[in-house]
C-alpha positions as CSV (number, residue, x, y, z in Angstrom):
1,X,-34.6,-9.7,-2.8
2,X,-32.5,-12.8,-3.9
3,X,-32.5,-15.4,-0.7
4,X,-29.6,-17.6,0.3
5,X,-30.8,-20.8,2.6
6,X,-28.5,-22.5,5.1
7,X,-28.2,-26.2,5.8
8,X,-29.8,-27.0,9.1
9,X,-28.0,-26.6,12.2
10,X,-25.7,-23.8,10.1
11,X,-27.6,-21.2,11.5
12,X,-26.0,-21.0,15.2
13,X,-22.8,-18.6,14.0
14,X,-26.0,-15.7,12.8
15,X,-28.3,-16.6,15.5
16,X,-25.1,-15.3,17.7
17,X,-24.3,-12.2,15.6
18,X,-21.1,-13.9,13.9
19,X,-21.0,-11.9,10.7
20,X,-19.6,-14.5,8.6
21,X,-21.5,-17.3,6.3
22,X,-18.7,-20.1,4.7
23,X,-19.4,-21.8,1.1
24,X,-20.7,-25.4,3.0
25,X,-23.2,-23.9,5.5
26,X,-24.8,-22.7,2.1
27,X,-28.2,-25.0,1.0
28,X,-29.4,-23.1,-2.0
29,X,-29.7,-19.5,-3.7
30,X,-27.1,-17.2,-5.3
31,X,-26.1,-13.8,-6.3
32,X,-24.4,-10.8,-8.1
33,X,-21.1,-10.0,-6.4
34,X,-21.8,-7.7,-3.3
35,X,-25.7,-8.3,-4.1
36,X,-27.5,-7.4,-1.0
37,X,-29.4,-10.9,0.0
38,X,-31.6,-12.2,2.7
39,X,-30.2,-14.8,4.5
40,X,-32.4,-17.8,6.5
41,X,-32.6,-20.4,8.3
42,X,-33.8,-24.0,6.7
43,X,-36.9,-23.8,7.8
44,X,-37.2,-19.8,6.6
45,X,-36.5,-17.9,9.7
46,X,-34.9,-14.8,8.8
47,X,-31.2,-14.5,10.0
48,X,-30.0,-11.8,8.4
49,X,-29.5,-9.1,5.7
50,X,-26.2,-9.8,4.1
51,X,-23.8,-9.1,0.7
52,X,-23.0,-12.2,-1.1
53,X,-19.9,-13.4,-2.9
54,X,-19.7,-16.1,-5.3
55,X,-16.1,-16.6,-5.5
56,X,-15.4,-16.6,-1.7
57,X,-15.0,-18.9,0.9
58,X,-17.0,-16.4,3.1
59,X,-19.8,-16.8,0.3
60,X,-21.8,-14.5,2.8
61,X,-21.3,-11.4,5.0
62,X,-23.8,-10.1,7.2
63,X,-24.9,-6.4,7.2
64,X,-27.4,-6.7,9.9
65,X,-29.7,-9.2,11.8
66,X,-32.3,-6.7,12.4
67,X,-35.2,-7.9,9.7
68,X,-36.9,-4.3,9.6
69,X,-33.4,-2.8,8.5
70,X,-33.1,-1.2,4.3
71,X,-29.7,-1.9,3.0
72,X,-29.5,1.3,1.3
73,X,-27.3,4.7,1.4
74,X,-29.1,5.8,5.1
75,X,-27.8,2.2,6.6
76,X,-24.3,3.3,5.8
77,X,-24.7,6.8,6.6
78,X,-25.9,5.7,10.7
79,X,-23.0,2.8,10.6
80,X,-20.1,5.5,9.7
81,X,-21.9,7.7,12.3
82,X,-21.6,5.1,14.9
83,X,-18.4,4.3,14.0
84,X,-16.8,8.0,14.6
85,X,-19.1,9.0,17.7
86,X,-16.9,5.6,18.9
87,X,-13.4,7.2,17.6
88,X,-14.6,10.5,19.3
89,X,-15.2,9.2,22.6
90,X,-11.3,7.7,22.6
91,X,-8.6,9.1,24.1
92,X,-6.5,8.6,20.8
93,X,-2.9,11.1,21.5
94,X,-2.7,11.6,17.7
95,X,-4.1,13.1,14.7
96,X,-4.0,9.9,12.6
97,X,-7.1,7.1,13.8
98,X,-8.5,4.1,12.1
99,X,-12.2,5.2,11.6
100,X,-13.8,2.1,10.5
101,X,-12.7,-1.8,11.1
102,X,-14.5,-3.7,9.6
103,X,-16.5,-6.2,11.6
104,X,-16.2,-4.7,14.3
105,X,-17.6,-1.6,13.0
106,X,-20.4,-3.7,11.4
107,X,-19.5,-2.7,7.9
108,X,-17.6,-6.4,7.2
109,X,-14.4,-5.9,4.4
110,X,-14.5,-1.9,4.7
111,X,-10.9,-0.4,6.4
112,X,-10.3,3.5,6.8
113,X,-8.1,5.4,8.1
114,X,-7.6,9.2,9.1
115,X,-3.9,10.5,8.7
116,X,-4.5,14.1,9.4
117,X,-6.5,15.6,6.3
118,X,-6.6,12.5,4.2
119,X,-8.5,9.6,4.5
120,X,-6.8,6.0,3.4
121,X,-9.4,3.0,2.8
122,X,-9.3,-0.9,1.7
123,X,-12.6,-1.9,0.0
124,X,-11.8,-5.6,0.9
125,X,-15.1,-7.5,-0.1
126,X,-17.6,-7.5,-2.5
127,X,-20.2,-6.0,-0.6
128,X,-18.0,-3.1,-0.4
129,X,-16.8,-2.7,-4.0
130,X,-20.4,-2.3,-4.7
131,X,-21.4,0.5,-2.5
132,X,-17.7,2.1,-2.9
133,X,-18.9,5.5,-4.5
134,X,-21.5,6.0,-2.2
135,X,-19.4,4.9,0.8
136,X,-16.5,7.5,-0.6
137,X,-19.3,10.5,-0.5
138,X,-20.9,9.5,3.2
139,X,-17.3,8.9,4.6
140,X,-16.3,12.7,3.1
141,X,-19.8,14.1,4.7
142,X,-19.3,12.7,8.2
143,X,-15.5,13.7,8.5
144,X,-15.7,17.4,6.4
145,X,-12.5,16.1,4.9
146,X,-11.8,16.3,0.7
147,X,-9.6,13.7,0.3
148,X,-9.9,10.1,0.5
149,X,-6.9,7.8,-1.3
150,X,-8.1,4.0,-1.8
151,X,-5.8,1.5,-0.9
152,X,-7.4,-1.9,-2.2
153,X,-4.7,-3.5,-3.0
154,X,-4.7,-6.3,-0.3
155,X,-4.3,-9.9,-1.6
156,X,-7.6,-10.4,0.1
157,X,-9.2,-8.9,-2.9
158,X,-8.6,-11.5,-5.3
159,X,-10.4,-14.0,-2.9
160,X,-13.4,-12.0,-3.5
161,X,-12.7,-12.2,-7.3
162,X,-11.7,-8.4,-7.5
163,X,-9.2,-6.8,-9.1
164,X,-6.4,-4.4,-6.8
165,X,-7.4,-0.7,-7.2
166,X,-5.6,1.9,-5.9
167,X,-5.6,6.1,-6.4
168,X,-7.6,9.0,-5.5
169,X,-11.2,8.3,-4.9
170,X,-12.1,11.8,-4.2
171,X,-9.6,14.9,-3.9
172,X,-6.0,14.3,-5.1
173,X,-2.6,16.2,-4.8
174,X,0.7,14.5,-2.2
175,X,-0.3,11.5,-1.1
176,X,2.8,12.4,1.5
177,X,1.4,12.9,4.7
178,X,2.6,14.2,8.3
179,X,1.1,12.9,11.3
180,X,1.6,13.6,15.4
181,X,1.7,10.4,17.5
182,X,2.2,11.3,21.2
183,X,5.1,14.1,21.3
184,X,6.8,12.6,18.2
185,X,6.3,13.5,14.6
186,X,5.9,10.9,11.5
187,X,5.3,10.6,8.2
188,X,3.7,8.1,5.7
189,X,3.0,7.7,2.1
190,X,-0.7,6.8,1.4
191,X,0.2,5.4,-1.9
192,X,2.9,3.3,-1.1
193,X,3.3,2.4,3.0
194,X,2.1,-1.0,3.9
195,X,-1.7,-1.5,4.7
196,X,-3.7,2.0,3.9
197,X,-0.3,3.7,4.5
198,X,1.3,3.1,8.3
199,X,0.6,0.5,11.2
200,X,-1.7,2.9,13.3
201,X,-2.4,-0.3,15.7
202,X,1.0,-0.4,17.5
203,X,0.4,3.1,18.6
204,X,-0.3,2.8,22.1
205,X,2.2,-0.1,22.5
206,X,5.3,2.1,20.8
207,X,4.2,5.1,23.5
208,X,4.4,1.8,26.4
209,X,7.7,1.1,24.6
210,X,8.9,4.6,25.3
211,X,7.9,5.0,28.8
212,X,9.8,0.7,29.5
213,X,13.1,1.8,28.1
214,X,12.8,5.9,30.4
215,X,11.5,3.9,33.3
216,X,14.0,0.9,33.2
217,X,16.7,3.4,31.8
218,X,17.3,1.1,29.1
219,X,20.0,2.3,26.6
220,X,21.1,-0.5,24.1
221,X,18.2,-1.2,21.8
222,X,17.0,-3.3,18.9
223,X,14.4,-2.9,17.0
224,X,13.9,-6.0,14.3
225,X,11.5,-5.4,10.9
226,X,11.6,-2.0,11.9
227,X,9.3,-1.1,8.8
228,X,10.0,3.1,9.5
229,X,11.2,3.1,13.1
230,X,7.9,4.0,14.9
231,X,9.5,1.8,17.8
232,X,13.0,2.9,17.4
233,X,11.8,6.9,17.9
234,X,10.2,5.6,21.0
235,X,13.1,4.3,22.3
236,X,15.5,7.6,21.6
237,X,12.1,9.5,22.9
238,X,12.6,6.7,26.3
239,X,16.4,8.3,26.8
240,X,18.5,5.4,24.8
241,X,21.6,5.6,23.6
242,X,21.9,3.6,21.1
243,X,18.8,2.0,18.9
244,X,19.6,-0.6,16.0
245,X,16.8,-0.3,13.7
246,X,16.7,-3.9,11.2
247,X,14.8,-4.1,8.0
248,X,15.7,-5.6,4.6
249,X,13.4,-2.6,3.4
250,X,16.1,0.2,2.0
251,X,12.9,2.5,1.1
252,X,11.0,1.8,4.9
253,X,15.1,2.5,6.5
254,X,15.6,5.9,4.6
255,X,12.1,6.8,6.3
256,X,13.1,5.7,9.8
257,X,16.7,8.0,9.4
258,X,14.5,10.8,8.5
259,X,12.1,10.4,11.3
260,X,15.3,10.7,13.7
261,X,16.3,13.9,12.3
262,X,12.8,14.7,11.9
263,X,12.1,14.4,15.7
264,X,15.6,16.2,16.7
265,X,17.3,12.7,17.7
266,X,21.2,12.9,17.2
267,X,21.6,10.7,13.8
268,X,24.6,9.1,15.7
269,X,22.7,7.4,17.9
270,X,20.7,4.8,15.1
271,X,21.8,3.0,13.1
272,X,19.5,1.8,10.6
273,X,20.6,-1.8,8.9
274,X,19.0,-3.1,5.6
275,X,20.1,-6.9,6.6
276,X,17.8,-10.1,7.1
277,X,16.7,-10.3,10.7
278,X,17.0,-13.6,11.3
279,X,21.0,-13.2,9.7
280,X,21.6,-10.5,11.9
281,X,20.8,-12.2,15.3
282,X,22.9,-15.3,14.7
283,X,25.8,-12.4,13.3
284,X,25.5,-10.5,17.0
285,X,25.1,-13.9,18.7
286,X,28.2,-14.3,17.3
287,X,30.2,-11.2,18.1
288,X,28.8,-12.0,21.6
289,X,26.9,-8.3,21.4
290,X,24.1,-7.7,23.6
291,X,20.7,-5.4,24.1
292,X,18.7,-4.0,26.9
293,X,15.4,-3.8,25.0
294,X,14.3,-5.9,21.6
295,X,11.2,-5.4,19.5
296,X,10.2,-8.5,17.5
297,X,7.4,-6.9,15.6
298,X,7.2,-9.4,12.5
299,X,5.8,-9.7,9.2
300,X,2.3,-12.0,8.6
301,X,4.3,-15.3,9.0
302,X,0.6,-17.6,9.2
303,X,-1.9,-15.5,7.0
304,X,-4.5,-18.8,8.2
305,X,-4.5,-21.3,10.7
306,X,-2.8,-23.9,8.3
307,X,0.1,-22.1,8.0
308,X,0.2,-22.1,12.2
309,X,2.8,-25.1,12.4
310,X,5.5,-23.5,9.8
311,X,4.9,-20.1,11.2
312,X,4.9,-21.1,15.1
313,X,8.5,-22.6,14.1
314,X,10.0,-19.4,12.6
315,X,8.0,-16.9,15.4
316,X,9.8,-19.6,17.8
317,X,13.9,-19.1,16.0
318,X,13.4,-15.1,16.7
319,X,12.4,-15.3,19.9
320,X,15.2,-17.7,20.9
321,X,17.9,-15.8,19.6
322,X,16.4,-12.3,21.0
323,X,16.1,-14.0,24.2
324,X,20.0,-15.0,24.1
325,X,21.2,-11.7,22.9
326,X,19.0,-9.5,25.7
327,X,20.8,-8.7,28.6
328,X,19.5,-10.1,32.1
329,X,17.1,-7.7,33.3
330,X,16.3,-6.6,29.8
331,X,12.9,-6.2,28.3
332,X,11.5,-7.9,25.2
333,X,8.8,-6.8,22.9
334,X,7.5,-9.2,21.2
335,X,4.4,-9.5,18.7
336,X,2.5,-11.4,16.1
337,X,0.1,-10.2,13.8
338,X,-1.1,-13.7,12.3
339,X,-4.5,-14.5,12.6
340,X,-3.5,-18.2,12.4
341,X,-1.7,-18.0,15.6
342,X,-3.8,-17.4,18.5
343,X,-2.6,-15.5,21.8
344,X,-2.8,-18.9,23.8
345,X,-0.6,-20.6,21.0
346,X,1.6,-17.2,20.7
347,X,2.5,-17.3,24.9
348,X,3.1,-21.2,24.0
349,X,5.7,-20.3,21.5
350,X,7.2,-17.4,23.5
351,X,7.6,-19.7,26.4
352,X,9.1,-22.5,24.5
353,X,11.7,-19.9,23.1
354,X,12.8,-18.8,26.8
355,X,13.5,-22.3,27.5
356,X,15.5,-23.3,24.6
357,X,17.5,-20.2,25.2
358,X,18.0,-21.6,28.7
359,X,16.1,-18.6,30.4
360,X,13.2,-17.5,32.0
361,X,11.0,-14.2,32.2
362,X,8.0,-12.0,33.7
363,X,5.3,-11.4,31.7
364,X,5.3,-7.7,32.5
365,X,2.3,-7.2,30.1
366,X,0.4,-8.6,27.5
367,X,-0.8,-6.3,24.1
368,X,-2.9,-5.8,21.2
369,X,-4.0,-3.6,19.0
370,X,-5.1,0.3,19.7
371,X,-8.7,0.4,21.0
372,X,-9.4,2.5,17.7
373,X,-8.8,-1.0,15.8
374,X,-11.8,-3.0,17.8
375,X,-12.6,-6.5,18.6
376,X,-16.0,-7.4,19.2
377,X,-17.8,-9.8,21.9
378,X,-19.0,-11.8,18.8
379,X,-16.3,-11.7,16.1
380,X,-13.1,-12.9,17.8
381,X,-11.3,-13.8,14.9
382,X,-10.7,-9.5,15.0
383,X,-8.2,-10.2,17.4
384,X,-5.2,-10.5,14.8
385,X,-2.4,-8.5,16.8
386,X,-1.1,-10.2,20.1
387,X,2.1,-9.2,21.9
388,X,4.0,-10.1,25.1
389,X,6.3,-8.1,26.6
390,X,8.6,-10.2,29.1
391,X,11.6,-8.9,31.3
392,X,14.2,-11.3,31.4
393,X,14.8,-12.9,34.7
394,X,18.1,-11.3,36.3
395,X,20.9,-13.5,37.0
């Protein structure tokens, strides 16, 4: 077993179950790519069993800190286990779940997800790439399912010095799927949707959506980077009249018409618009139109913590001009899924927003992701979805 050695005093983040190990904490040793290695202290105290990567910043990602532990096909086979008896205990109101997440689950750079028969998975490190056929097999076993589409074709691969790879893994046939989220039906494309196929982490926040707009009787609504209108079937599902769906995606906008009629929704009631977001808020500034309810549900604008200051600017512009156009009384739904912007900075921006728009707000709630999508006591940084959703202060 090939042994990696930290500098002294690097040893705090394992000692405290962080699963990560940068390039500088490093002292001496190397590996293969994904090489199982045993990680210590300076002065040889075992830390941890980990994979190694020699191209990443993260040049090392822990497996386990227990020193008795095999890194083999059994260690897999009991973290996959753990990982569904989790799912399984989780009162998840659909048939599509994320299974494992990473970290969280203790299987660091390994993403699947369930969308009704077929499983969808990102082999994100190099610990993973290694053990990706036996992985494919144990994730089959546990879940009696035949089909599992791999969708490694994250940017986050080429960090790891690994190339994008994407197809059938085991199975094959459509990779168009059908999936039930709460009363509504929707469907997905494995092969093509964003991530391993659909955003399964805004699920319990679109069903919260739904219930805002029946509760409040909302019936004017916008819904910006739509992606395929899981938000904007929440709101027709929550009684409104009219839902503007905005996405410059024409492919993601076809989807979001069909899941109106596919739902039974009279098409006259959305309208789906393949325009720039930012374009179309200063154009209904403009024509001095208003909304009840907006969803700001955004794109990755600070991938990193050093893109924070550009990002927090444009997360800032959106907010502004949805807070201008919502009605007083209204509701707004706002999120951001960079992990360089934190949920203290995020409220910051929000809050700067509402007063250069000249109003103010309740915090009726504050969000994250599904509790199918995990963050752990010890690896914060898993908290990568915050949202806020603020009813605007009636004149």
């Amino acid at each position: 077993m090939k042994v990696i050695t930290l500098r002294e005093g690097k040893e705090r983040s394992l000692l405290r179950h962080h699963p990560w190990v940068f390039q500088g904490s490093i002292a001496n040793g190397k590996a293969d790519a994904g090489e199982t290695v045993r990680v210590q202290a300076d002065d040889g105290r075992f830390l941890a069993w980990a994979s190694f990567s020699p191209t990443s910043m993260i040049r090392v990602r822990a497996w386990s800190f227990d020193e008795s532990e095999r890194i083999d096909a059994s260690f897999f086979e009991r973290r996959i286990a753990q990982a569904l008896a989790m799912r399984a205990r989780l009162p998840v109101a659909s048939d599509a779940v994320r299974l494992i997440h990473g970290e969280a689950d203790g299987l660091p750079g390994l993403i699947v997800d369930r969308y009704g028969e077929t499983l969808s998975a990102q082999f994100l490190s190099a610990g993973t790439e290694r053990w990706k056929a036996t992985i494919a097999d144990l994730l089959l076993a546990a879940t009696g399912l035949s089909r599992l589409y791999e969708r490694s074709d994250s940017g986050v691969r080429s960090l790891e010095g690994l190339p994008a790879a994407t197809g059938w893994l085991r199975g094959g046939g459509s990779t168009a799927v059908t999936i039930r989220e709460h009363e509504w039906q929707l469907t997905l494309d494995v092969a093509e949707g964003h991530k391993t196929g659909f955003y399964l982490d805004q699920r319990d926040n679109r069903k919260l959506f739904a219930d805002t707009v029946r509760h409040f009787g909302f019936q004017r609504v916008l819904n910006c980077y739509c992606y395929t209108g899981g938000f904007s079937i929440a709101a027709l599902s929550g009684g409104a009249r009219q839902v503007v769906s905005v996405d410059s995606s024409a492919p993601a906008l076809v989807r979001a018409s069909a899941h109106v009629a596919l739902n039974g929704f009279d098409a006259g009631r959305h309208e789906a618009l393949d325009a720039d977001v930012n374009d179309s808020l200063r154009r209904y500034l403009k024509e001095g139109r208003s909304f009840d309810a907006i969803v700001l549900d955004p794109p990755k604008f600070a991938p990193t913590a050093a893109h924070a200051e550009r990002a927090a600017r444009a997360y800032k512009d959106i907010n502004r001009l949805a807070f201008k156009l919502l009605e007083p009384g209204g509701v707004l739904f706002t999120f951001s899924c960079s992990g360089g912007i934190g949920a203290e900075l995020f409220h910051k921006i929000v809050a700067g927003a509402g007063l250069d728009a000249g109003v103010d707000g309740f915090i009726y709630s504050r969000l994250g992701a599904a509790p199918d999508h995990p963050m752990t006591i010890t690896f914060p940084e898993g908290e990568y979805l915050k949202g806020l959703v603020v009813l605007k202060r009636a004149a």
